[in-house]
Structures are given as structure tokens and as C-alpha cells.
C-alpha positions in Angstrom: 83.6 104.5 126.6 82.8 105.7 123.1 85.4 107.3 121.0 83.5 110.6 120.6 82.9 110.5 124.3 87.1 109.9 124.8 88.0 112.5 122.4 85.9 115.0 124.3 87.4 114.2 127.5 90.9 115.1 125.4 90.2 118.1 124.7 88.8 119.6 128.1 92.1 118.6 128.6 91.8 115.7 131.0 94.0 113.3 130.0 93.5 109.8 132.2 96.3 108.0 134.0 96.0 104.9 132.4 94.0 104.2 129.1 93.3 101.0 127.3 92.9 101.2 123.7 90.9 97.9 121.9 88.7 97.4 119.2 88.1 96.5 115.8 90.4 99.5 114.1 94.3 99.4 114.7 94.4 103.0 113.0 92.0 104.5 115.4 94.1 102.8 118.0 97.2 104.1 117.0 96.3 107.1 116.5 94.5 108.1 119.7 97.9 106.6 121.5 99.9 109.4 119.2 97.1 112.4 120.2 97.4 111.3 124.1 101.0 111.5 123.4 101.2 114.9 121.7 98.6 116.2 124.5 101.0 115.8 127.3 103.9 117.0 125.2 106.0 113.6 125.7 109.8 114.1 124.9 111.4 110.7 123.9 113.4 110.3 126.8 110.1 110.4 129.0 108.4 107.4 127.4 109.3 103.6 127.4 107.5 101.7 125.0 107.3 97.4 124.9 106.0 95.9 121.7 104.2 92.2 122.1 106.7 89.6 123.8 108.8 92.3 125.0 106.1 92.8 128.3 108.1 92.7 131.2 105.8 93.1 134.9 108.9 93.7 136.6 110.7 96.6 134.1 107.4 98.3 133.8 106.6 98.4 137.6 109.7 99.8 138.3 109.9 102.5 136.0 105.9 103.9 136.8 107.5 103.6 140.4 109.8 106.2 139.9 109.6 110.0 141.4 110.9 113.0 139.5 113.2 115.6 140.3 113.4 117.8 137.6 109.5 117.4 136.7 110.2 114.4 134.0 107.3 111.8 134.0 106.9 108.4 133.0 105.1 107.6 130.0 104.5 103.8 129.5 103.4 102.5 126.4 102.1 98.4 126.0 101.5 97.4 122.4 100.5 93.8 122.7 98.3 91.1 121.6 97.9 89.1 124.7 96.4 90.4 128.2 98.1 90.9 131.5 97.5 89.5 134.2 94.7 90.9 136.3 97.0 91.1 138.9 99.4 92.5 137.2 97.2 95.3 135.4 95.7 96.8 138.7 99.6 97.1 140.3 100.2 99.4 137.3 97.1 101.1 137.2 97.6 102.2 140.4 100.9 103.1 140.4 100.1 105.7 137.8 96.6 107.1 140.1 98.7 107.8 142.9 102.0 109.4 141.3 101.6 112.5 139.2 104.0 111.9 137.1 103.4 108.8 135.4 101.0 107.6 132.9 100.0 104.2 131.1 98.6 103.9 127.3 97.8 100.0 126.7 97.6 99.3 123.0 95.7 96.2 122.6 95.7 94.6 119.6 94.1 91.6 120.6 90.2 89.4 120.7 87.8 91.9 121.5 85.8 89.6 124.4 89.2 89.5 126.2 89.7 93.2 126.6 86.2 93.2 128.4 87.7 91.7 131.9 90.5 94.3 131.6 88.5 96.9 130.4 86.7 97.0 133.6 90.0 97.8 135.6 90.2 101.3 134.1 87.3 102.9 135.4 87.6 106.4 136.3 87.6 105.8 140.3 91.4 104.9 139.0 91.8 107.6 136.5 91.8 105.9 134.2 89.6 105.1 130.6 89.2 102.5 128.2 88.0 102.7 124.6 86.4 100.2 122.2 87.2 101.0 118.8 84.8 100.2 116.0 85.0 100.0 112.2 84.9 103.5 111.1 81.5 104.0 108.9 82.4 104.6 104.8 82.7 109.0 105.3 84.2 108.9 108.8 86.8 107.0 107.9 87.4 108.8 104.5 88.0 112.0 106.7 89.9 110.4 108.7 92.4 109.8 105.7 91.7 113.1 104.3 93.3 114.3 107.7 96.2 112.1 107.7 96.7 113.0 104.4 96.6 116.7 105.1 99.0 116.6 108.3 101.3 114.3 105.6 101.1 117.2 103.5 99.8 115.3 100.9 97.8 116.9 98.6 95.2 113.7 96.9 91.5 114.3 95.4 88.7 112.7 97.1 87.7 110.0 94.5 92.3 108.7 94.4 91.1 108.9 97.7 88.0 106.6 97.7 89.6 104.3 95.4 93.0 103.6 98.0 90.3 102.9 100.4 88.3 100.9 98.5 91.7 99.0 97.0 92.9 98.2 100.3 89.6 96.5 101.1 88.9 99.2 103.7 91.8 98.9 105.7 93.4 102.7 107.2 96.4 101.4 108.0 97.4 100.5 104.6 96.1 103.6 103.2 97.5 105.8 105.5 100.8 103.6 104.6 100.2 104.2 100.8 100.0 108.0 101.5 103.5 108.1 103.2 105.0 106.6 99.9 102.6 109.0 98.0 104.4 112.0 99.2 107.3 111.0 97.5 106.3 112.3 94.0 105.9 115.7 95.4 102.2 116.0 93.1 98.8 116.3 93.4 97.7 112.5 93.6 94.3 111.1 91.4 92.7 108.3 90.5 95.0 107.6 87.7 97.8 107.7 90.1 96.1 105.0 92.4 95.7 102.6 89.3 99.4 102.7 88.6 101.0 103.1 91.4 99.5 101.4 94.6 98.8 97.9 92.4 100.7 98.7 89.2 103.2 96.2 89.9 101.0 92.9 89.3 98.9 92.9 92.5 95.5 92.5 92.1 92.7 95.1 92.5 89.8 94.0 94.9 87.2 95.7 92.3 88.6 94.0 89.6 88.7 90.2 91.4 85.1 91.1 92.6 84.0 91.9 88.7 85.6 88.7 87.5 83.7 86.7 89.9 80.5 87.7 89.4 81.0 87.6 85.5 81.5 84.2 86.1 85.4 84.2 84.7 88.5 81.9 86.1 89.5 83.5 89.6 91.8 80.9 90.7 95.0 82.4 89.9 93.5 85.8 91.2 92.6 84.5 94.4 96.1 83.4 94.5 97.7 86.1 94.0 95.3 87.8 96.5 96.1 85.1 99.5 100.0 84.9 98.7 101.2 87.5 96.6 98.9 90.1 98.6 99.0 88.7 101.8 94.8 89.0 102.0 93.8 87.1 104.7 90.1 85.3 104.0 87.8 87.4 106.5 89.0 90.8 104.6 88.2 89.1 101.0 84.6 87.5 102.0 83.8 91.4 104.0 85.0 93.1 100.9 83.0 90.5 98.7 79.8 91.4 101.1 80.4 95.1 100.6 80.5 95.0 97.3 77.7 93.3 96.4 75.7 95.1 99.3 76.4 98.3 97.1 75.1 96.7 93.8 72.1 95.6 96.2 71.4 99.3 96.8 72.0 100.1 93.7 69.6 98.0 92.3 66.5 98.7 94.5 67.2 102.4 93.9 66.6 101.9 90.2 63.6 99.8 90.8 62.3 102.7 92.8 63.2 105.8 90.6 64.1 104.0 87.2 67.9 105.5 87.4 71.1 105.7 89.7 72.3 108.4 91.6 75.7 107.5 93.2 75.4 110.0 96.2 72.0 109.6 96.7 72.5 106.1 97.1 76.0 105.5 98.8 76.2 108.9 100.8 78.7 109.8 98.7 79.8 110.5 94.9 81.6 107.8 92.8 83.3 108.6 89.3 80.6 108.0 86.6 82.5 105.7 85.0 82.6 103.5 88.6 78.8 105.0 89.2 77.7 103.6 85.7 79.7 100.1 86.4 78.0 99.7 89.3 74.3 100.3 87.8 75.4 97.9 84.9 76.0 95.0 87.1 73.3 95.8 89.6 71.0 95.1 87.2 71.9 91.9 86.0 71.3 90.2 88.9 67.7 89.3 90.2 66.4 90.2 93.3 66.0 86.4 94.3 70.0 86.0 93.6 70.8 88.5 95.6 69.3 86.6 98.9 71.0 83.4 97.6 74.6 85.5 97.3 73.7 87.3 101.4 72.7 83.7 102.5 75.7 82.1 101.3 78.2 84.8 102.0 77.4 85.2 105.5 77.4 81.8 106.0 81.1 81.4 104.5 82.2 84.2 107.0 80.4 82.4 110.0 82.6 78.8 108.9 85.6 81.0 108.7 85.1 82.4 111.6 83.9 80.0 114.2 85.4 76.3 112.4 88.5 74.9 114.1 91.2 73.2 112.0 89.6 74.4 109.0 91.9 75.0 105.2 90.4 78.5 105.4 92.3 79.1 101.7 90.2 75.9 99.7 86.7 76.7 102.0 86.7 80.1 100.8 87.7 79.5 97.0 85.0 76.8 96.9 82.0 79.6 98.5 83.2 81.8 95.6 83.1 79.2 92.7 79.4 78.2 94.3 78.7 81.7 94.7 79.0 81.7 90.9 76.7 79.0 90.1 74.1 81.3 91.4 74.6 84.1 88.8 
């Protein structure tokens, strides 16, 4: 199931039984988990919740198994990496389709091709649903933030906004993490506020690596500070590199077709002219020739990372990027 298709079902007001949760976006995940939760009106003694190693089969059989007096139910909550056992899975599932009062939300946090066995186990027949949560496009995932940001009681303009996203390499969690310490000042946030605050104390801005690497400057000790002072895991820095330069790719062809830029025309959505016009300035520079070299090697570099066993992830990377260079 889609999560359009889930989020319909929640508000006809059907909640399933059991639901597995998997995907590509731990926000999403997290967040659909909280809206089952505040759909059934769940007070804290009602739920137990188990977090990774803490899975017990025996502890979470037991309390699904239990019948209410007094009209409490039994909210069970699974936030894991691994899968359970098949066996395992359908004793609970079950449990939950035949007494009223219990309910199952499995977080999975997990390789998407192992969810796809499991998924299968919460089919409607058992009242139950699973959804597989994708990357959430560029706006979608803006509004998302702009809605967390809003039930925060945060008040932030749409380009600070644009800029966290873009910061954290696309990643909601940390945004919506960064907003929770926003609050804090009590002020209307901007972009200003963004430069200072979320990497103002010596981390490095994903923008500002990408813009030394394609002016061909020294990126060693940035890269470094991205990988250990950061905590930027390769896959996210070689998807943000690919974004990146997919947006100057854009850029450029627009200005070969209409002989100027337009941000919103381009992207879907508005950037700051000062951004807009940095974007269009190195857009340009590059030939339309390079920019096949830089795809062709980039995706390559994410493929090695990817799919190579035992391989120093940290020096493969660093060496694409100094290539990459050699091709500006």
C-alpha cells in the first residue's frame, strides 16, 4: 500500500490491527506511527513499546493476549532493524485480528527487500496494512516540514526553510530536529538564522563543500569534517553531490533554451536570488559533455558504495571526488 492510499484509509477512520511501517523515509515512518497513535486516542499506560534488541516473542505475545475489563486496549509498538520470525509475526498478527482490543504498529527501520516477505503477512484478510515509504519529492517534503513546524509552533519562512533542508542533505529527521531547538529563541526564524545557528559552530555546509569541489579547491579537510565531525555517512554525500549538480544540469539547459534562469520555472520552486544567480553562474561553466562525465562517474561511485564488500568507503569516495575534479 501507497502512503496516500494508507492515509485515506486513516481518515474514513479505519484504523488496521496490525500495520507495518518500512521504507526509505524514517520521518514518514515515525510520523504515521504517531497519527495511528493519536487516532485511537492511546493513553500511555495502554501502549508497550520495544526499541531494537529489546524484541521479546514471549512479552509481546502475552500482553496482545490480554482481555480488558474496563475497555483498556493493548497498543504494541516494534521499532526495530531486524525482522521477526515468520512464525513469530503471524502469532501476533493474529492475536490482534481476533481481540478487539489490541493493536500492533511495527516500525521497521531496516533493508527494504527484507520487509517484502513480511510485508505480505499483513494483508487485509488479517486486518492488517503495510506501507512502503519512499523519499518524499523536493515540495512534499518541504510541506511536510512546514507542518511540523506549524504544530511546533514555530513560526520559519519558506526559503530558512529550504536552506535547513537543503543543509541537512535532505534528511527530515534532522530538520524536524533543528526546528525543536529553533523554538527556543521564541522568533520568527530566516535564512540568516539558518547560516548561524544550525552550522555556525564549525560544521560544514553541504552547499559550500559542493562549491569548493567543483571550483576545483582543497576538500580534504572538509570532507573530514563532513565524515567525522558531521557524522555524514558516504551514500548521503555522493546523493547530495548528484542533486546538486542535477540542479545546475537543469539550470543550464534552461538557459540554453530561453537565454536566462528562472528559479521556479526550473526547480518547481523559488530560490533566493542570490542562491538563484549562484546557481546560473556555475551552471554555465560547465559544458554539456562534462556534465555526462560528472553523471557517469557519480553514479558509478554510488553503485561501488553500495554493492562492494569490505570496501574503505571513506578513501573510495574522496578519491571519485578528487577525479570528479579532473573533469572540470
Amino acid at each position: 500500500m501507497y502512503k496516500r492510499e494508507f492515509e485515506t484509509t486513516l481518515k474514513s477512520g479505519k484504523i488496521p490491527k496490525s500495520t507495518l511501517l518500512y521504507g526509505a523515509c524514517h520521518y514518514q515512518n515515525n510520523f504515521l506511527a504517531t497519527e495511528i497513535l493519536r487516532l485511537l486516542k492511546v493513553n500511555p499506560d495502554e501502549k508497550t513499546v520495544m526499541y531494537f534488541d529489546e524484541y521479546a516473542f514471549a512479552s509481546a505475545k502475552n500482553f496482545l493476549s490480554q482481555s480488558s475489563l474496563f475497555g483498556d486496549r493493548n497498543i504494541f509498538i516494534l521499532k526495530s532493524d531486524k525482522t521477526v520470525p515468520t512464525k513469530e509475526l503471524e502469532v501476533l498478527i493474529d492475536l490482534c485480528a481476533k481481540n478487539d482490543s489490541s493493536y500492533f504498529i511495527y516500525q521497521y527501520f531496516g533493508e527494504d527487500k527484507k520487509a517484502t516477505p513480511m510485508s505480505k503477512l499483513f494483508e487485509k484478510k488479517n486486518e492488517g496494512a503495510f506501507v512502503r515509504l519512499f523519499k518524499a519529492d523536493f515540495n512534499e517534503a518541504l510541506q511536510l516540514l512546514q507542518n511540523h513546524a506549524n504544530a511546533l509552533g514555530l513560526l520559519i519562512d519558506r526559503y530558512a526553510l529550504q536552506h535547513l533542508y537543503m543543509i541537512h542533505m535532505e534528511d527530515l529527521s534532522l530538520c524536524a530536529n533543528e526546528c525543536e531547538k529553533l523554538l527556543s529563541l521564541n522568533k520568527e526564524i530566516h535564512i540568516n538564522d539558518i547560516n548561524t545557528l544550525v552550522y555556525g559552530l564549525g560544521s560544514v555546509s553541504m552547499d559550500r563543500f559542493i562549491a569548493k569541489l567543483l571550483e576545483k579547491k582543497d576538500i580534504k579537510e572538509d570532507f573530514e569534517r563532513l565524515v567525522e565531525g558531521d557524522g555524514m555517512d558516504e551514500i548521503r554525500i555522493i546523493n547530495a553531490i548528484e542533486t546538486y549538480v542535477s540542479q545546475l544540469f537543469l539550470f543550464h539547459s534552461y538557459v540554453k533554451l530561453h537565454g536566462s534562469f528562472d528559479a521556479k520555472a526550473i526547480l518547481g520552486y523559488p530560490l533566493p536570488s542570490q542562491l538563484a544567480t549562484q546557481r546560473y553562474e556555475q551552471s554555465i561553466k560547465i559544458q554539456l559533455a562534462t556534465y555526462q562525465a560528472l553523471f557517469s562517474l557519480l553514479t558509478s561511485t554510488e553503485y561501488h558504495l553500495k554493492k562492494t564488500s569490505h570496501l574503505d568507503k571513506n578513501c573510495f569516495l574522496l578519491s571519485s571526488l578528487i577525479k570528479l575534479q579532473s573533469y572540470l
